[in-house]
N, C-alpha and C positions, 0 to 999 in steps of 0.2 A: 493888114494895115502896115503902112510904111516905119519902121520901127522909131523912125523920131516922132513923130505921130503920135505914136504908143508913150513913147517917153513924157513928153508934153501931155499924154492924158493922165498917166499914173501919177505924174508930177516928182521927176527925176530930177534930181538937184545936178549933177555931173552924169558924163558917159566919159569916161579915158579909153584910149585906144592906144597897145602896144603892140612893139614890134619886137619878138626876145632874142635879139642878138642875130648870130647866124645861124637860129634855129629853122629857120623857114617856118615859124608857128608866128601867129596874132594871137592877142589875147586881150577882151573887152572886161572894164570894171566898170560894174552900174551904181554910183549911189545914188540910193532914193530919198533918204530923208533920213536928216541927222537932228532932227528935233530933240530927240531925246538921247544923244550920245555920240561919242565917234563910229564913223562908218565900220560894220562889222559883217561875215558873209563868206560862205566856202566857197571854194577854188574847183570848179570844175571843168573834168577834158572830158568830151567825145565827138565824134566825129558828126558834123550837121551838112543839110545838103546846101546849104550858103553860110557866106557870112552873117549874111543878114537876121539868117535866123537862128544866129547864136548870141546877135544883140537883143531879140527878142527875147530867148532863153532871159539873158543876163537880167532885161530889163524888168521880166514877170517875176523871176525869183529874188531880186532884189527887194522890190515891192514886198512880199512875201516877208523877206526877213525883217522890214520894218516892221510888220505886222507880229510877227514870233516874239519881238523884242518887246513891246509894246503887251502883249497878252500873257507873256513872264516877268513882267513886270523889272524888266532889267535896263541898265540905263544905256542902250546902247542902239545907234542906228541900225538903217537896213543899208547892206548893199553884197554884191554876188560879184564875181567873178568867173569867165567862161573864157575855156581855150579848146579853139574845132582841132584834135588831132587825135592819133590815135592810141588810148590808154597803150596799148601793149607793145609800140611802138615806140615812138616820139618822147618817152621820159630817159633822156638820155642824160650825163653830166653836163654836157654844156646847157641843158633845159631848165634845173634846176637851177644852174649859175644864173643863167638869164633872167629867167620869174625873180630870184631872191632879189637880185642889181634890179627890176624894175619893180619889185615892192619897195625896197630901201627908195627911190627917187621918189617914188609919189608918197610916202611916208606918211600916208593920213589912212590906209585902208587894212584892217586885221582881220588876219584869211586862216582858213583852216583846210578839212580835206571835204569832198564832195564827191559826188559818182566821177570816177575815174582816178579820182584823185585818193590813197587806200594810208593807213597809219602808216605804214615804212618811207611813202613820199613825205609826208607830215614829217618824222623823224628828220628824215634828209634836209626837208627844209629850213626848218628849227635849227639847224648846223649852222646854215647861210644868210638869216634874218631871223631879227625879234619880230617882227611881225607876223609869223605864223604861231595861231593858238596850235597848246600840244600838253597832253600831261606826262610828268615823268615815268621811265620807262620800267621804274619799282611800283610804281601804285596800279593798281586793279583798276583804278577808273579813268573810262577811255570813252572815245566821244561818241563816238560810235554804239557801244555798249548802252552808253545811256539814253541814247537815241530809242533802240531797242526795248530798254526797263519801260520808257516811257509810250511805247505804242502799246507794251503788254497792261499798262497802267490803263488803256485807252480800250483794248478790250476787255477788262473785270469788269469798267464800267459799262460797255453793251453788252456782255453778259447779263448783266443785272438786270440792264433796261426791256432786253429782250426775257428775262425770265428766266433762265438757267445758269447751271453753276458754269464756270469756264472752262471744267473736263468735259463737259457734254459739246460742246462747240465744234463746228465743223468751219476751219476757214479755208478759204483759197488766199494763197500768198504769191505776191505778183513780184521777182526780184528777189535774187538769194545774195545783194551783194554785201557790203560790211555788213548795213543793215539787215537786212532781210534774213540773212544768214544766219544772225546771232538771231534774229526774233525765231527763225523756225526751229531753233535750238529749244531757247526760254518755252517756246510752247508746248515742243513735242513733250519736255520735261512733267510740264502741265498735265498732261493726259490730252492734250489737243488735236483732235483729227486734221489733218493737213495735205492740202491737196496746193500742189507746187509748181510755178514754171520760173522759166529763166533762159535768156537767149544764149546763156552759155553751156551748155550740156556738162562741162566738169562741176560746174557747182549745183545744178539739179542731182549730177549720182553722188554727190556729198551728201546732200541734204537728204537724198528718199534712205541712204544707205546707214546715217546717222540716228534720223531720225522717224522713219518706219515711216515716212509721207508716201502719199501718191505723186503722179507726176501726168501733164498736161502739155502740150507743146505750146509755147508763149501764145500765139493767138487764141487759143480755147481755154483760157484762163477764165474769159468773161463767160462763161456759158456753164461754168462751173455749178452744180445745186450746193451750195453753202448757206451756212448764216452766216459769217463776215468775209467780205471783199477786202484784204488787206494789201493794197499798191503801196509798193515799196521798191519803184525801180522809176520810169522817165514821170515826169509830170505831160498834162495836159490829156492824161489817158481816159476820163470822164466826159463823154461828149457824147450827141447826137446819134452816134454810130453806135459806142461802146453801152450806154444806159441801157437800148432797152434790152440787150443782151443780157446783162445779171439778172441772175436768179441770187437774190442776197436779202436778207433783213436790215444789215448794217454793213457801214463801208468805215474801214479804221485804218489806216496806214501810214505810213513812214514819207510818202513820195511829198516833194512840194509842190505845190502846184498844179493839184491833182486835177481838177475842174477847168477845161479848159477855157470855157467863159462861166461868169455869175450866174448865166440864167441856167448854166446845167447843174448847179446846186438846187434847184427850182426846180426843175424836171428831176430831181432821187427824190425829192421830197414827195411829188405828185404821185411816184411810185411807191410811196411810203416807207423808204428805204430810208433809215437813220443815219445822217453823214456826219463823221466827226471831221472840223476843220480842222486841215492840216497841220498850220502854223503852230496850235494850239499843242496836239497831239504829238508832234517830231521834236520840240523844243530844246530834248535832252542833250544834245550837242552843245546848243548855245550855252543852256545852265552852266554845263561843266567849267563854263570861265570862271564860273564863280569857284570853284576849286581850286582851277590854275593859278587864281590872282590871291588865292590864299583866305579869303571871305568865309570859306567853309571848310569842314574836311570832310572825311570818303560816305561817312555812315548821313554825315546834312546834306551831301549834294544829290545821295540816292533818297532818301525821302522828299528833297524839294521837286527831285523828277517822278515818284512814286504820286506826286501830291495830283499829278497832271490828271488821273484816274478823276478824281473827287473834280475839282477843276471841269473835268467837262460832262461829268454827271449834273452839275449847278446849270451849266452852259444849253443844255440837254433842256433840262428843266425850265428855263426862265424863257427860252427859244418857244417851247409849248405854251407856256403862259400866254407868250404874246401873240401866238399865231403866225411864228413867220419861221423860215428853215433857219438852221443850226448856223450857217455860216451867213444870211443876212446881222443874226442879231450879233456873232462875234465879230465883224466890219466894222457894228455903231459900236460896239463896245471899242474897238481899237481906235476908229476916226476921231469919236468925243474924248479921249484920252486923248488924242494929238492934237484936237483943238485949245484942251484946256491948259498944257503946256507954251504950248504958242502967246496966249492970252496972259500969262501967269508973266 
């Protein structure tokens, strides 16, 4: 689909398009709907095979954060930001001068970090704009981290639902980056059996050598025999192709965006695979503003993300009631919230 198209159907309030300076980079900001707050949404680089489809990216994960805002019940928009270039390249001084000078002009959009984008750039930027969220660099709670608390919150509760304690768990972990990383940590801790890929080979021999995991080469992730499927690296990795490949009970993870269309939510469910929606599950980044902005401190912000566990146990539950999969019924739950605000 032609990505304005896409915009027009998700119902995108702005697309901005910049240009950072003399960096030879672009970089697309999507917001989607500020019903409930100023536009908010991480900053992410990697490399895509158009532009086009890194307005895509922008426009599905903006969507998305409206959705996260909305299901944490926080007063804040959705909107994403996406730069095609190469993390390990392209973050140069004049890179961050540029992004900082083109969030300062458009002044309405508060970014954080995202796949490519890692705490030390966060740091850097916070130098060059108040508009990058970031916590101080004495406190223990980091966004990332809470990202993490909050997926491990997400598997105690398919633990439960699948019937065993969470040392008995066998997950396969898709992505060892901030996230992923800290999560394969928190588990191994757990007693969690862990079987690992990652397209980067320095952070799979981190992780197997840390944390006593197996390892998989990135494409045989999905073929994996596990009880939890946990994507935690590109979104749209749930599709036609990828479903009937799991061998899983439960899919729990970090990534946004997991499901590449609605109806492959509908297809895990048919396979009787327990999905937790994302938005729902990864939140912990977002919460953390409430930290930043001084709302809470360290021991409230981890329990309001610990709470995400219970949260989608109810979510779990009331989805069964109705008869319909886990991420139809959290939509209506997010849509009739946005309607009722509108109304209000």
């Amino acid at each position: 689909m032609n990505p304005f198209e896409l915009a027009r159907e998700l119902g995108h309030e702005e697309i901005v398009f910049l240009r950072l300076g003399s960096t030879g980079l672009r970089a697309v900001i999507a917001i989607h709907d500020t019903t409930l707050g100023p536009a908010v949404g991480g900053t992410r680089m990697r490399a895509y095979a158009s532009f086009d489809d890194a307005i895509t990216d922008a426009l599905r994960l903006s969507r998305a954060m409206t959705y996260k805002a909305a299901m944490a019940d926080m007063a804040w928009g959705g909107a994403k930001a996406v730069i095609p270039g190469d993390p390990s390249r392209d973050k140069t001084p004049a890179f961050y001068t540029a992004y900082a000078e083109a969030l300062d002009r458009l002044g309405r959009f508060r970014t954080g970090g995202d796949m490519g984008i890692d705490a030390g750039d966060v740091e850097t930027l916070a130098r060059l704009t108040p508009l990058i969220s970031h916590t101080a660099r004495e406190s223990s709670v980091d966004a990332s981290d809470l990202t993490a608390i909050g997926v491990l919150a997400g598997l105690r509760a398919a633990a439960v639902s699948l019937g065993c304690p969470l040392a008995e768990l066998h997950v396969a972990l898709q992505g060892l980056g901030e996230v992923g990383g800290r999560l394969a940590r928190r588990l191994a801790a757990q007693g969690v059996r862990l079987t690992v890929a990652d397209v980067v080979p320095a952070r799979v021999e981190r992780v197997v050598a840390e944390c006593g995991a197996s390892a998989v080469p990135p494409e045989a992730i999905y073929d994996v025999r596990a009880d939890v499927f946990s994507p935690c690296a590109a979104g749209g990795i749930l599709n036609q192709q990828t479903i009937p490949r799991l061998h899983c009970r439960a899919v729990v993870g970090a990534a946004n965006e997991q499901l590449l269309e609605p109806r492959h939510g509908e297809a895990l469910s048919a396979r009787g695979i327990l999905y937790a929606p994302d938005y729902l599950v990864n939140a912990g980044g977002l919460l953390s503003l409430l930290f930043e902005r001084g709302e809470t401190d360290e021991a409230g912000i981890i329990e309001r993300v610990e709470d995400i566990g219970p949260r989608l146990a109810s979510l779990w539950e009331r989805a069964r009631a109705q008869g319909v999969p886990p991420q139809v019924f959290a939509d209506r739950m997010v849509e009739e919230k946005l309607a009722r605000v509108r109304r209000s």
